[in-house]
C-alpha positions in Angstrom: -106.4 -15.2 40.0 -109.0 -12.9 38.7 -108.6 -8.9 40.7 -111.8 -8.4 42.3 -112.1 -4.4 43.0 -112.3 -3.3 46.4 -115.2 0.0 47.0 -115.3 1.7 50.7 -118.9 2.9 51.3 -118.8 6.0 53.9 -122.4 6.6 54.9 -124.3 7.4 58.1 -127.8 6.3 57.3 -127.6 2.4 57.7 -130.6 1.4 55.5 -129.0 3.7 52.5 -125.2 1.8 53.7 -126.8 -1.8 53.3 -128.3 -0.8 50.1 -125.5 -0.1 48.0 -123.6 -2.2 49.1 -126.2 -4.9 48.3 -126.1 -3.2 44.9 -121.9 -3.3 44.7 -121.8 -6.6 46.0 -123.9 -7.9 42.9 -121.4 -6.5 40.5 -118.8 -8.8 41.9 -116.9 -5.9 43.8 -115.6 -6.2 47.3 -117.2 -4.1 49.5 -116.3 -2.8 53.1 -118.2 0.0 55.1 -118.1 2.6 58.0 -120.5 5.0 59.1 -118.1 8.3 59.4 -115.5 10.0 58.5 -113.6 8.4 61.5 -114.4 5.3 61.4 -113.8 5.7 57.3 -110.0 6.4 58.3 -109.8 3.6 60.8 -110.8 1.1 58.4 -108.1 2.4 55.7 -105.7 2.2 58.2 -106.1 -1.5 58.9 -107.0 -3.4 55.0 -104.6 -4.8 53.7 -104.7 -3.2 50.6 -106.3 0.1 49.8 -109.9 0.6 48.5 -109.8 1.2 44.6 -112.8 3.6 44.8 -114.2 5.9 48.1 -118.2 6.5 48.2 -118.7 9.0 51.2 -121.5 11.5 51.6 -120.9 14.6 53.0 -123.3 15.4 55.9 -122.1 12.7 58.4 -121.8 13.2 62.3 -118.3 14.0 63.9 -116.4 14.2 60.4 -118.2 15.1 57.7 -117.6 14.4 54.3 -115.4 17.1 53.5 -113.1 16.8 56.2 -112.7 13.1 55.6 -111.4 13.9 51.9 -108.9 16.1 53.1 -107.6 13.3 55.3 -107.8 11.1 52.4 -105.4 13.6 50.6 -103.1 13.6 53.0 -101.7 10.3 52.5 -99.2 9.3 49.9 -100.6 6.0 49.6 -104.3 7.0 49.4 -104.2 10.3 47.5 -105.1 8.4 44.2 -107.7 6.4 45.5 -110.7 8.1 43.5 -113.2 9.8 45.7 -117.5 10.0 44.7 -119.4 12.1 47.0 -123.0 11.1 48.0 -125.1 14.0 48.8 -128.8 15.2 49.1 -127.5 18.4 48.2 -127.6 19.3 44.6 -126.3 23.1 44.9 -123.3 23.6 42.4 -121.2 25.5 45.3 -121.2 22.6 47.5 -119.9 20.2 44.1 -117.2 23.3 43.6 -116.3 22.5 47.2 -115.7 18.7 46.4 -114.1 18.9 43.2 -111.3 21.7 45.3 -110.5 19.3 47.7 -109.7 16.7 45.0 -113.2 14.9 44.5 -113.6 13.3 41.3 -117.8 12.9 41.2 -121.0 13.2 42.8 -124.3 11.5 42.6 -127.0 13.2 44.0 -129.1 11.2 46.5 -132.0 9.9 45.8 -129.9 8.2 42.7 -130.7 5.2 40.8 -129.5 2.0 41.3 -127.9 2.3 37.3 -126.6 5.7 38.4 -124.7 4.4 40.5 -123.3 1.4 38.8 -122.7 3.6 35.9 -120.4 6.0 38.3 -118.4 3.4 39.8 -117.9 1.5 36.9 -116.4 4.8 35.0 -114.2 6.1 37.7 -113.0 2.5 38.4 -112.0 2.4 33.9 -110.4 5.7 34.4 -108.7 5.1 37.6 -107.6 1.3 36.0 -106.1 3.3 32.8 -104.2 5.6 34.8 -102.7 3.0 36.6 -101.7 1.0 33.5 -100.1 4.4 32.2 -98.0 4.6 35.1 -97.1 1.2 35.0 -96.0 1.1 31.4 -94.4 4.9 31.9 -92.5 3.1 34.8 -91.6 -0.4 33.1 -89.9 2.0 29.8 -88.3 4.5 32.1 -86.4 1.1 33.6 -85.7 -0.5 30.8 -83.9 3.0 29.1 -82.3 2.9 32.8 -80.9 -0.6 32.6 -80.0 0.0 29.5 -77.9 3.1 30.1 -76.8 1.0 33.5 -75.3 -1.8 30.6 -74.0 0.7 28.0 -72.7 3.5 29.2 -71.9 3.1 33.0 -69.8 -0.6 32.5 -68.1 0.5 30.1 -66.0 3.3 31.6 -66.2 0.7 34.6 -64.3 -2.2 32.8 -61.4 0.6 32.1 -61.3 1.4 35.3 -61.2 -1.6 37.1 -59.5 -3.4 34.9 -56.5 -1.5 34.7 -56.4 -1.5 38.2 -56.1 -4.8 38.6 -53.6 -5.1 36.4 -51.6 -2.6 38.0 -52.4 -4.2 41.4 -51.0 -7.7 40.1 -48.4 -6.7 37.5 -47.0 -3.7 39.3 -43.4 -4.5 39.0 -43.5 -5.8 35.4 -44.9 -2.8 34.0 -42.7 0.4 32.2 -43.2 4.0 32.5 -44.9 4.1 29.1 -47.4 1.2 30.1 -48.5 3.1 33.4 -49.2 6.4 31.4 -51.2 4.5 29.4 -53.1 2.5 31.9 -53.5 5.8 33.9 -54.9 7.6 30.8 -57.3 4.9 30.7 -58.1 4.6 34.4 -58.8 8.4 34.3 -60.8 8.5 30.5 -62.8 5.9 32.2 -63.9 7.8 35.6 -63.9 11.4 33.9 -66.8 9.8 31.6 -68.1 8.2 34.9 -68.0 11.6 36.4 -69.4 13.4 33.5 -72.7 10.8 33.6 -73.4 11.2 36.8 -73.5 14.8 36.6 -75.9 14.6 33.5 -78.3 12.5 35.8 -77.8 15.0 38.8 -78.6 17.9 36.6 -81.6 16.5 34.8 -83.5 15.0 37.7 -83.2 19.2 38.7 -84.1 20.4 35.7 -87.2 17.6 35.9 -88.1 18.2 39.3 -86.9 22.1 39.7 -86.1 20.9 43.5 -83.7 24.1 43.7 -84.3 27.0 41.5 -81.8 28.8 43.0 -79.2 26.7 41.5 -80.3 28.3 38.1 -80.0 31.9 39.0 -79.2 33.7 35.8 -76.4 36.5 37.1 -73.1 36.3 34.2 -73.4 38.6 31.3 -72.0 37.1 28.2 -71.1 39.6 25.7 -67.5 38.4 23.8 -68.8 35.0 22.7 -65.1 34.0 21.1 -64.0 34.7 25.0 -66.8 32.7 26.6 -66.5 29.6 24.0 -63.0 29.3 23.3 -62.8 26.5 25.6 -65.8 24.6 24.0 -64.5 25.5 20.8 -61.0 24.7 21.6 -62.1 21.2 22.6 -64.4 20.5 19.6 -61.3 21.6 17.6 -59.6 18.3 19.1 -62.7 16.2 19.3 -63.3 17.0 15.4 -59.3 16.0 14.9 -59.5 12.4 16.5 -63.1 11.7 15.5 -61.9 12.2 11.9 -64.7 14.9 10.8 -64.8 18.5 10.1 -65.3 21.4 12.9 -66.0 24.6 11.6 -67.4 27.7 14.2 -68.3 31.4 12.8 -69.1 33.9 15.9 -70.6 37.2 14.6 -69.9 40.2 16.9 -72.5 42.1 16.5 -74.3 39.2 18.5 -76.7 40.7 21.4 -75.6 40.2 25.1 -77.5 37.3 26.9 -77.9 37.3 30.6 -76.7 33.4 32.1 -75.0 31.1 34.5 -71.7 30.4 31.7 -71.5 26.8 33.1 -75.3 25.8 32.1 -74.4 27.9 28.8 -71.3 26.1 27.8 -73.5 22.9 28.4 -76.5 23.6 26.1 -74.0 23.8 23.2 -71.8 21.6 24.6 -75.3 18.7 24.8 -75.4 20.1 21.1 -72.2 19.5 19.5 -72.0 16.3 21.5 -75.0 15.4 19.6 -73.3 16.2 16.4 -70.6 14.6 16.8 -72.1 11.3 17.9 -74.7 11.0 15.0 -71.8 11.9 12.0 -70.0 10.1 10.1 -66.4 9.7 9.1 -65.2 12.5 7.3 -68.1 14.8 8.5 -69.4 18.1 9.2 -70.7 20.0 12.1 -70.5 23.4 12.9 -71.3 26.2 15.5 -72.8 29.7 14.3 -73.3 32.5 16.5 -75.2 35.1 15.4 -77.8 38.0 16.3 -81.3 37.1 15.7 -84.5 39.3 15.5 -88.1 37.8 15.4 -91.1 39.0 13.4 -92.5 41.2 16.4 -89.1 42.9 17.0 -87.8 40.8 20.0 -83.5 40.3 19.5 -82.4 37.1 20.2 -78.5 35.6 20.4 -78.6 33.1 18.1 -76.6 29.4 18.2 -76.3 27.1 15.4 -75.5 23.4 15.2 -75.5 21.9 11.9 -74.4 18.7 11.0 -74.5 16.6 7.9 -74.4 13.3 10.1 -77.6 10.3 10.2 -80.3 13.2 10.0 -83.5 12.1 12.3 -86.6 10.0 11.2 -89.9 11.9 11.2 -91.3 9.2 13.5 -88.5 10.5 16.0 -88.6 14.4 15.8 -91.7 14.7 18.4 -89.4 13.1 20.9 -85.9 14.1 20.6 -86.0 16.4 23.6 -87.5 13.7 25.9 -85.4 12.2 29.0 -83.3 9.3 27.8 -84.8 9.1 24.7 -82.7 7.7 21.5 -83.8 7.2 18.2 -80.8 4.6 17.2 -79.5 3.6 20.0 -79.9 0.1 19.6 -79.4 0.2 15.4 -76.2 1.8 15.4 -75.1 2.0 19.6 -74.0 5.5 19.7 -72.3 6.1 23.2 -74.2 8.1 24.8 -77.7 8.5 27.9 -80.0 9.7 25.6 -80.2 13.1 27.8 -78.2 15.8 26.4 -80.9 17.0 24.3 -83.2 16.8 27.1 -80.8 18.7 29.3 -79.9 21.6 26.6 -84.1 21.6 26.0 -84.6 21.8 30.1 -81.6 24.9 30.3 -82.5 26.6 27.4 -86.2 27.1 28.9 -84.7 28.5 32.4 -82.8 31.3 30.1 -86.4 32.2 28.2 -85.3 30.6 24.9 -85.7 27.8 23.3 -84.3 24.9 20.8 -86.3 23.9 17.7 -84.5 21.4 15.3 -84.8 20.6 11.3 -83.7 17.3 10.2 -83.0 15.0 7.1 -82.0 11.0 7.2 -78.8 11.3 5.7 -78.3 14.8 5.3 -77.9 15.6 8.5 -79.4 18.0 11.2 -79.2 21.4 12.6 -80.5 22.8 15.8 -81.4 26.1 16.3 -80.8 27.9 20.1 -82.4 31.9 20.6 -81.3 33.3 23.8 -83.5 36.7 24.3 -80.6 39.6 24.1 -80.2 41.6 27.8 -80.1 45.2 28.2 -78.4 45.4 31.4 
């Protein structure tokens, strides 16, 4: 069934309402009418599906134009609708007043029926392109959703459950040795289940900075081999059963940075993780730390991830920091959400640096972290 667009006409003087929509009517849209701002918000209150496109003038009785907007605005469900004003007025503070409040055109009255047509038919295109936007935005942020759901989050969910069943059902036939292991899996299983849930938490803050507090910068770090002997530590063993190479150089002359250590340890822990993932047997990566000054004097700590894994297709490099986004995920199924590089990219930003990458296909990677240096 074909859609048929639907245009509320707000206008006081009845002769002018008919008119257009007379003229609307011909052009196959649907049309429905009031005569003021109140009786505008009545009628959106009761269709059963909202107008694509508002015509309102401005100087109405009761509610004027204006004020009708802003009620317009108000509402989740109508704040997209786009919104023409009609006005005898051709002043360019009264358009400035519109446009504030979130108007997307005017026509000044007397117009032409062509003006008019013209108008709608632009702002409907627009408002149609938008909406396919969002749709298709919508329909790929699912499917890297669903997909994530499938890889990632049933895997560590088979270990989990399945070894509890068996330990429900074969409790009595099982030794010592067989429960460590199925415990060592039950607990790999849920500590990845753990650790990708987190990720999600942390980038949906990151995306919608719901609680900048939670990002308040307030740990010196000054004796990197203190801060990332942990991280290094674990990379150490990561590197041992992964069968590559893990090699670290920290330089002490490196500045001071001012951070939370938790969202620290993650940037380079998203980075390595990265590394590590995209290698290959009997490969590389490796963590430099080292002081840093720019062109115009600024001193920067400086971190280092270099790998000589996959590298990263040209196609790719514009959206390697995007949310959930995976160059070759479905060629070569690294584990893995897709949002580690987004996460280092969004907590990197909150302490004033940045990342910028330089990559090969098969040669391998290296990403580049600068931290501005602290003087308290």
């Amino acid at each position: 069934m074909m859609y048929t667009p639907k245009i509320l006409v707000v206008e006081n003087e009845r002769i002018l309402l008919d008119g257009i929509r007379e003229i609307l009517e011909r052009e196959k849209y649907e049309v429905i009418t009031a005569e003021n701002g109140y009786d505008a918000l009545k009628v959106l209150d009761h269709v059963d599906r909202p107008p694509d496109l508002i015509l309102s003038d401005i100087m109405m009785p009761g509610m004027d134009g204006y004020d009708f907007l802003k009620e317009v605005r108000k509402q989740t469900n109508w704040i997209h609708i786009p919104f023409i004003f009609l006005t005898a007025k051709s002043e360019r503070s009264d358009m400035n007043v519109g446009r504030l409040l979130g108007a997307d055109d005017y026509l000044t009255k007397p117009f032409m029926t062509d003006e008019l047509i013209l108008a709608v038919n632009a702002k409907l295109e627009r408002h149609k392109q938008i909406r396919d936007q969002y749709q298709s935005d919508v329909a790929e942020l699912k499917d890297k959703i669903m997909t994530i759901l499938h890889h990632e989050l049933r895997t560590p969910l088979t270990y989990v459950i399945g070894y509890s069943d068996l330990l429900k059902t074969s409790s009595d036939q099982i030794t010592a040795d067989e429960l460590r292991t199925m415990l060592g899996r039950i607990d790999s299983g849920a500590q990845r289940l753990r650790r990708l849930i987190e990720d999600f938490i942390l980038l949906v803050e990151l995306e919608t900075h719901n609680d900048p507090d939670a990002f308040h910068l307030n740990f010196r770090i000054d004796n990197y081999m203190v801060s990332l002997d942990g991280l290094i530590e674990r990379y150490l063993e990561t590197a041992q059963h992964e069968s590559l190479h893990f090699i670290y150089e920290i330089d002490p002359a490196t500045p001071p940075i001012l951070s939370n250590s938790t969202y620290m340890i993650k940037i380079l822990d998203c980075l390595l993780d990265n590394a590590v993932k995209f290698n290959r047997d009997g490969g590389t990566f490796a963590l430099y730390v080292q002081p840093f000054t720019s062109r115009n004097g600024n001193v920067y700590a400086c971190f280092q991830v270099v790998d000589n894994g996959l590298g990263i297709e040209d196609e790719h490099m514009p959206h390697i920091f995007e949310p959930f986004y995976q160059a070759t995920r479905h060629e070569n199924e690294h584990p893995g959400t897709g949002s580690g590089l987004a996460i280092a990219k969004g907590l990197a930003e909150l302490h004033g640096g940045k990342i910028t990458c330089e990559s090969a296909v098969d040669e391998g990677s290296s990403f580049t972290l600068l931290i501005p240096a602290t003087k308290k």
